[in-house]
C-alpha positions as CSV (number, residue, x, y, z in Angstrom):
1,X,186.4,120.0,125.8
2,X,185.4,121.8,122.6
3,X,182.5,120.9,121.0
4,X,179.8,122.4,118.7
5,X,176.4,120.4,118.2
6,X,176.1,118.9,115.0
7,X,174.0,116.4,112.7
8,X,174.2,114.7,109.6
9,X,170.3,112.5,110.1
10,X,168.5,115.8,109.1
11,X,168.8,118.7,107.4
12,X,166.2,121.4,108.1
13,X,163.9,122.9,105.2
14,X,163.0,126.1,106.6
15,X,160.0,127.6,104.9
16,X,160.0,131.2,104.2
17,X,160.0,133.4,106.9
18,X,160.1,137.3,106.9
19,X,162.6,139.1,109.1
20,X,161.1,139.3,113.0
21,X,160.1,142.2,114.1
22,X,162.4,144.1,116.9
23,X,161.1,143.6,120.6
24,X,158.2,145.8,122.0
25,X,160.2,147.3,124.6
26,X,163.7,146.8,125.8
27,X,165.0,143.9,127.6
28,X,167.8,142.9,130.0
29,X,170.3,146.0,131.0
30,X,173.1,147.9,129.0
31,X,176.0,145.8,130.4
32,X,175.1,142.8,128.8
33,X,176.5,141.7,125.8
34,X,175.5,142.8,122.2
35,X,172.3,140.7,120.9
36,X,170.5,141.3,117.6
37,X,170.5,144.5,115.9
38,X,167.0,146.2,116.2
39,X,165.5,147.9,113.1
40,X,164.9,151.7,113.5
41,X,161.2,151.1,112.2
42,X,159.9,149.0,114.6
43,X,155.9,149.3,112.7
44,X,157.3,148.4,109.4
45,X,158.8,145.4,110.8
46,X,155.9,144.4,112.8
47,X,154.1,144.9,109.6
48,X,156.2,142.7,107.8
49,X,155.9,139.6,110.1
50,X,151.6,139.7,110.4
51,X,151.7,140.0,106.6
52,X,154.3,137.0,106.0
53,X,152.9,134.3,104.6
54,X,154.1,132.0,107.5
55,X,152.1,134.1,109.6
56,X,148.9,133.7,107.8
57,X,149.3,130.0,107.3
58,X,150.2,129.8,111.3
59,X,146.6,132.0,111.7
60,X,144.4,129.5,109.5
61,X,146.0,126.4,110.9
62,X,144.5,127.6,114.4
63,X,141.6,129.2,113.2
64,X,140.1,126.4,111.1
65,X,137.7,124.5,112.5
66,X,138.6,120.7,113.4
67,X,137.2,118.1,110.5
68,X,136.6,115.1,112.6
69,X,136.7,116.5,116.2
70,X,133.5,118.1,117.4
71,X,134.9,119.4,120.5
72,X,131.7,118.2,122.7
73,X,134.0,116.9,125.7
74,X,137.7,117.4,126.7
75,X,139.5,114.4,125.1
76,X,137.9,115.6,121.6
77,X,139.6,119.0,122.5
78,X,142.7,118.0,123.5
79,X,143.2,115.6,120.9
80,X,142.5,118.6,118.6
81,X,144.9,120.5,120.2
82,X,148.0,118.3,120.0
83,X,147.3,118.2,116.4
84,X,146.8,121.4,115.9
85,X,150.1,122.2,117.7
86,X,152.2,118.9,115.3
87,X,151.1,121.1,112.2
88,X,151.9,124.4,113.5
89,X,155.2,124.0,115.3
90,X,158.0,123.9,113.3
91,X,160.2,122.2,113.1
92,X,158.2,119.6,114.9
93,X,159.8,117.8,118.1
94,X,160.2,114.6,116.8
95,X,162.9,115.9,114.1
96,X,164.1,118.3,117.2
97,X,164.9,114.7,119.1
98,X,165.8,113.1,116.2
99,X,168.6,116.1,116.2
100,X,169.4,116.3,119.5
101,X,170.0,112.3,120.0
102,X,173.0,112.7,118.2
103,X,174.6,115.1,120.1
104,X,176.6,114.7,123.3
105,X,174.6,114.8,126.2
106,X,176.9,116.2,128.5
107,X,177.4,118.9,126.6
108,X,176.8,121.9,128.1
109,X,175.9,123.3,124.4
110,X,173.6,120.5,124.2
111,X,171.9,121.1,127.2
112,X,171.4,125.0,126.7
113,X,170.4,124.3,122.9
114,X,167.9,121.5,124.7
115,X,166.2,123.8,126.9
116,X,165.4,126.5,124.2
117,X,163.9,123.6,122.2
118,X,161.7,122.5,125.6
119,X,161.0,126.2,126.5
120,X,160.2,127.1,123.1
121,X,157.4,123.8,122.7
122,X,156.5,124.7,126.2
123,X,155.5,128.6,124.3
124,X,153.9,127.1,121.5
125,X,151.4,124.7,123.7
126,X,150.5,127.5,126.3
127,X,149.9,130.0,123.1
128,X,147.5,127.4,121.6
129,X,145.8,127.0,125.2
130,X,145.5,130.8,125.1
131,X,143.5,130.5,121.8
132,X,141.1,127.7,123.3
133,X,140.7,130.8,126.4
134,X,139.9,133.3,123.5
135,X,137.6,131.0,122.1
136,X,135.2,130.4,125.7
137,X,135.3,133.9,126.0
138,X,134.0,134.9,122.4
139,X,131.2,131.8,123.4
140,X,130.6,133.3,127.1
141,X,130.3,137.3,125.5
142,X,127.9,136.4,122.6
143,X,124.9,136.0,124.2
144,X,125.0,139.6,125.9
145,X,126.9,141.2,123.2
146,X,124.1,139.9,120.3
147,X,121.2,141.3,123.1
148,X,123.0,144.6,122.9
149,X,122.8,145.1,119.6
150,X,119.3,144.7,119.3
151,X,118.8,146.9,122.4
152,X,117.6,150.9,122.3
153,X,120.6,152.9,123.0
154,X,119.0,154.1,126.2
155,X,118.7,151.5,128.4
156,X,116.0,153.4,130.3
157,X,113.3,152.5,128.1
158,X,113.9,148.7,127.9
159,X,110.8,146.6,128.8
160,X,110.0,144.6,131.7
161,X,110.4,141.4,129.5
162,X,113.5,142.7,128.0
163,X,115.1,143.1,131.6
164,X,113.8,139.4,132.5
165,X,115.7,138.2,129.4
166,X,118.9,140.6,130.4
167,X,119.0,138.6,133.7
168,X,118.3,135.0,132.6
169,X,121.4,136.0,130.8
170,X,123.3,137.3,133.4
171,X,122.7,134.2,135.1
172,X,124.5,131.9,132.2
173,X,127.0,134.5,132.4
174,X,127.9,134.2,136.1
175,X,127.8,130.8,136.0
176,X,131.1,130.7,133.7
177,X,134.6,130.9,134.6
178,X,136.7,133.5,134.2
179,X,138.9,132.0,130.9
180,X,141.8,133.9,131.4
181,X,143.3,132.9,134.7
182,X,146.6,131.9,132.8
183,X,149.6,131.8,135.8
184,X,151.7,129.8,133.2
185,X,153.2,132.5,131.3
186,X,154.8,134.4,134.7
187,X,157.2,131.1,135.0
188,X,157.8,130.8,131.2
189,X,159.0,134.0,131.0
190,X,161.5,133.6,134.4
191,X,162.6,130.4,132.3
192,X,163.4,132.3,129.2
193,X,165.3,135.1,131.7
194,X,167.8,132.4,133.3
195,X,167.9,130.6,130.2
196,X,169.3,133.9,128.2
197,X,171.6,134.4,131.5
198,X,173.1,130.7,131.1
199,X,173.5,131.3,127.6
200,X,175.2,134.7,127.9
201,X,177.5,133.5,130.3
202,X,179.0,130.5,128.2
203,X,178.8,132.8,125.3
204,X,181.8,135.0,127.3
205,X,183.4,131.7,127.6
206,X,183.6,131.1,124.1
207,X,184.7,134.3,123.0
208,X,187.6,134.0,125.6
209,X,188.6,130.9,124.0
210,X,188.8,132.3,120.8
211,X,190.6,134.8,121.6
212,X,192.8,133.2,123.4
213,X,193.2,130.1,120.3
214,X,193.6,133.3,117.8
215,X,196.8,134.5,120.1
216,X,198.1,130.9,119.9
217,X,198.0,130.8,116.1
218,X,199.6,134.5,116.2
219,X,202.3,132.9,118.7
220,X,202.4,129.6,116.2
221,X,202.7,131.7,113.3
222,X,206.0,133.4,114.3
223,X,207.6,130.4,115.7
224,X,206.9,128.6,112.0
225,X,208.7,131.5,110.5
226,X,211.4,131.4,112.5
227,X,211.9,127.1,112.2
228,X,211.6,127.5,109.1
229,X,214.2,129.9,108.5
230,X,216.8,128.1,110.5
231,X,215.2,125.2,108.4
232,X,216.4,126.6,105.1
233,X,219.6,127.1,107.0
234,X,220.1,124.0,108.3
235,X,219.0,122.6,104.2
236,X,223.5,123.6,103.4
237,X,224.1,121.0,106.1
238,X,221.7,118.1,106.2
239,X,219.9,116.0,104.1
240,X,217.2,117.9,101.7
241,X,214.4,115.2,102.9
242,X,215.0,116.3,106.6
243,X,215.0,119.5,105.9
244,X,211.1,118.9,104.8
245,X,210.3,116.8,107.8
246,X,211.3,119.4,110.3
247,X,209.5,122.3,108.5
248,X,206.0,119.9,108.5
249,X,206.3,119.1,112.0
250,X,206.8,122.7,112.7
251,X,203.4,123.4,111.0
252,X,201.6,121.0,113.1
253,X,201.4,123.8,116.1
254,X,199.7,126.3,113.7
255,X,197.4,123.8,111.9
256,X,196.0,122.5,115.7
257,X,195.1,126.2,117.3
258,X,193.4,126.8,114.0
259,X,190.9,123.9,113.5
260,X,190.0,124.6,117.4
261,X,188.9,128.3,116.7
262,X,186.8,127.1,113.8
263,X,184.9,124.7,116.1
264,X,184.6,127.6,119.0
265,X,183.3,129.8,115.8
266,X,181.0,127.1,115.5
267,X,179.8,127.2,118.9
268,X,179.2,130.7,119.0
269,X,177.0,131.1,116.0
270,X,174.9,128.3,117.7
271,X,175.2,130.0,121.4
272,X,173.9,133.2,119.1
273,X,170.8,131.8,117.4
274,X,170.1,130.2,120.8
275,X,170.2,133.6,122.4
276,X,168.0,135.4,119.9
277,X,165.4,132.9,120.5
278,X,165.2,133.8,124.0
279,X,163.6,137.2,123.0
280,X,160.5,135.5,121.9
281,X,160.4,136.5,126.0
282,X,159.0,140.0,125.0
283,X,156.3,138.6,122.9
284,X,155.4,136.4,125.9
285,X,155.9,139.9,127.9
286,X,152.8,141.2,125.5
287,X,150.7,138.3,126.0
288,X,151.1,138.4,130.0
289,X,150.0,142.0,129.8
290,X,146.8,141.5,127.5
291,X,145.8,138.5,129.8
292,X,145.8,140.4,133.2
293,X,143.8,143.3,131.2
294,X,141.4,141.0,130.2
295,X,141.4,139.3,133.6
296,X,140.5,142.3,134.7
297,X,137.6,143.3,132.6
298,X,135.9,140.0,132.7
299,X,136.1,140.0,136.7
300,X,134.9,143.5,136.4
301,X,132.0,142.4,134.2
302,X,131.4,139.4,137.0
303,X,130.9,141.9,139.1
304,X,128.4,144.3,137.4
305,X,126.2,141.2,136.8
306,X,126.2,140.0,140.4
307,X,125.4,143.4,141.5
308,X,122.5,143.3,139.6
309,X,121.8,139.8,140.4
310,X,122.0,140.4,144.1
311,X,118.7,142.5,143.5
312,X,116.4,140.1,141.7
313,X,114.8,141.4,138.6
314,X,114.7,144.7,139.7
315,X,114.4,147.1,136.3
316,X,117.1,149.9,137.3
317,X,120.4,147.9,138.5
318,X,120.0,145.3,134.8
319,X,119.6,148.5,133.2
320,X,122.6,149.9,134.5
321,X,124.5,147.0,133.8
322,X,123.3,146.6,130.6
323,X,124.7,150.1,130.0
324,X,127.8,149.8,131.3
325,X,128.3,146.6,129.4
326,X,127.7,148.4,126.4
327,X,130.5,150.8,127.1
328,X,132.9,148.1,128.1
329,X,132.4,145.5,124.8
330,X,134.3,147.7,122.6
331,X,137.3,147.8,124.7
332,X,136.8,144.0,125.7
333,X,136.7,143.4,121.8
334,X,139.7,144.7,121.1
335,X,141.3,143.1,123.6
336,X,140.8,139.9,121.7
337,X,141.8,140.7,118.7
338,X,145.1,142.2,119.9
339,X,145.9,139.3,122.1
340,X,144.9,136.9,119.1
341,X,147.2,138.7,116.7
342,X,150.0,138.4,119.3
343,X,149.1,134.6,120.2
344,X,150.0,134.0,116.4
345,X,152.9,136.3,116.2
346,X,155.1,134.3,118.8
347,X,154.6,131.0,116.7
348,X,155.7,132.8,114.0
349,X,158.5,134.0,116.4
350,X,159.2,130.5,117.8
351,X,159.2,128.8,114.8
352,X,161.7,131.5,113.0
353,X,163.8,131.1,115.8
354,X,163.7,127.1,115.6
355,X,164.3,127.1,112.0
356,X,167.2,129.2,112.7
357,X,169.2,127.5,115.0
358,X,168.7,124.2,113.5
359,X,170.6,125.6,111.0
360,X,173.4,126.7,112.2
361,X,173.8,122.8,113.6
362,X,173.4,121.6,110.4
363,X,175.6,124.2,108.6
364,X,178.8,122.8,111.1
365,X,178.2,119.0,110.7
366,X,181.4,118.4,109.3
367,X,183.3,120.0,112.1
């Protein structure tokens, strides 16, 4: 059956959202078929989306500090976090259901268009866990990182009660969890990969049809021609008024092929926007990478402070690993800030893409 999704409950109001920038690195193989054009300046695009004004208003909605929620135990924070997450994603899953209700739901366009909405919330929630993680570890860090500041560059001279303070705060330190064990984002992005795949493959499908619909029109259009030449014909020998019956029915072949094509257009431009926001995959790509480096350093860092843990308060081994430390907070800094800055770029990725596929079902409503 041919079907495209469509609504007439709710008609998105997309804010104002800059063009996305092109993926970080390439994705899927040559022999698929063509996906979004790619600009040829991939740092003036990337520029364009941080300095959008979604993106900023995405950044403080996250970044500001809760009103009533003090965050002292979980439910405070997770309460916190689902709103959070109501006021950034957009548009928000209640109008996404409200949408999707309406459609038929064993539609196979339903169910792919379904799935990008789940996999795209899914994103959204996982990124906004990510930012809790980035929080713990700022609140883990500070403690050592303000004691370095203050510290002589060469940690040879420190003090004997400066190395007792080191280790009392090695021993907060040790006692924290690593925040960045984060597993989640390996099977998001395998869902993303056979969720492009699926869509791909009924995308084929639907050019087939078209092109197959636009060679029955081409067929219908050539029989009409010819009926309705031996229709004008046939006007010396019969009635005028049967003349003009035959020549309508004749058109009822070409009208039929035609309105199908329209509604397989339909489809596509859906099965499109539902494939371009699949590639919020490479933003999640990004994200997966920053979290094992920073998995990485802070197990590293674990690791320095147990070392000099293992040997009491023994001056030498805390001022080695107050040394090394000092090398490594840079690095560990920026970390942060990159993986912070590409936490907020995939809402703003998520939500473009949201906004724009719930447009094309809202653009075909009458069909």
């Amino acid at each position: 059956m041919l079907e495209c999704l469509s609504f007439n409950s709710l008609t998105p109001s997309a804010p104002n959202l800059s063009p996305l920038p092109p993926p970080s690195h390439s994705q899927g193989n040559s022999t698929e078929e063509e996906t979004s054009a790619t600009s040829p300046n991939v740092s003036r695009e990337y520029d364009i989306a941080v300095q959008a004004p979604s993106y900023n208003e995405i950044r403080s909605m996250i970044q500001a500090p809760p009103e009533v929620h003090h965050l002292e135990d979980e439910n405070d924070e997770d309460s916190h976090h689902r709103y959070v997450l109501d006021q950034v994603l957009q548009p928000d899953p209640n109008s996404i259901r409200e949408v999707l209700a309406n459609a038929k739901p064993s539609s196979t366009l339903t169910r792919l268009v379904s799935s990008y909405f789940d996999h795209s919330e899914t994103t959204s929630h996982l990124c906004l866990l990510l930012c809790r993680s980035v929080h713990r570890a700022r609140h883990i860090y500070t403690p050592l990182s303000e004691l370095i500041s203050v510290l002589p560059a060469d940690s040879s001279f420190l003090s004997q009660p400066q190395c007792d303070h080191a280790y009392d705060l090695f021993l907060q330190f040790d006692q924290h969890e690593n925040p960045f064990i984060f597993p989640h984002f390996h099977t998001l992005r395998h869902s993303f990969s056979d969720l492009r795949r699926n869509i791909q493959h009924d995308r084929r499908k639907c050019r087939s049809r078209i092109r197959l619909l636009r060679h029955s029109t081409a067929g219908c259009a050539v029989c009409l021609i010819a009926t309705t030449t031996a229709a004008v014909v046939s006007a010396a020998i019969i009635a005028a008024h049967a003349a003009v019956g035959f020549a309508a029915i004749a058109a009822a072949p070409f009208c039929i092929p035609k309105k199908s094509e329209r509604k397989e257009r339909a489809r596509l431009k859906q099965l499109d926007a539902a494939e371009n926001g699949t590639f919020v995959v490479n933003d999640i790509e990004t994200i997966d990478s920053l979290l094992d480096r920073l998995q990485t350093a802070v197990e590293g860092d674990k690791a320095h402070v147990r070392f000099a843990l293992e040997r009491g308060r023994d001056r030498h081994p805390i001022q080695e690993v107050l040394k090394q430390l000092r090398k490594t907070q840079p690095i560990f800094d920026q970390l942060l800030k990159d993986l912070e800055q590409h936490i907020f770029l995939c809402f703003y990725t998520v939500n473009k893409a949201r906004n724009a596929l719930l447009r094309e079902i809202s653009l075909h409503q009458t069909l």
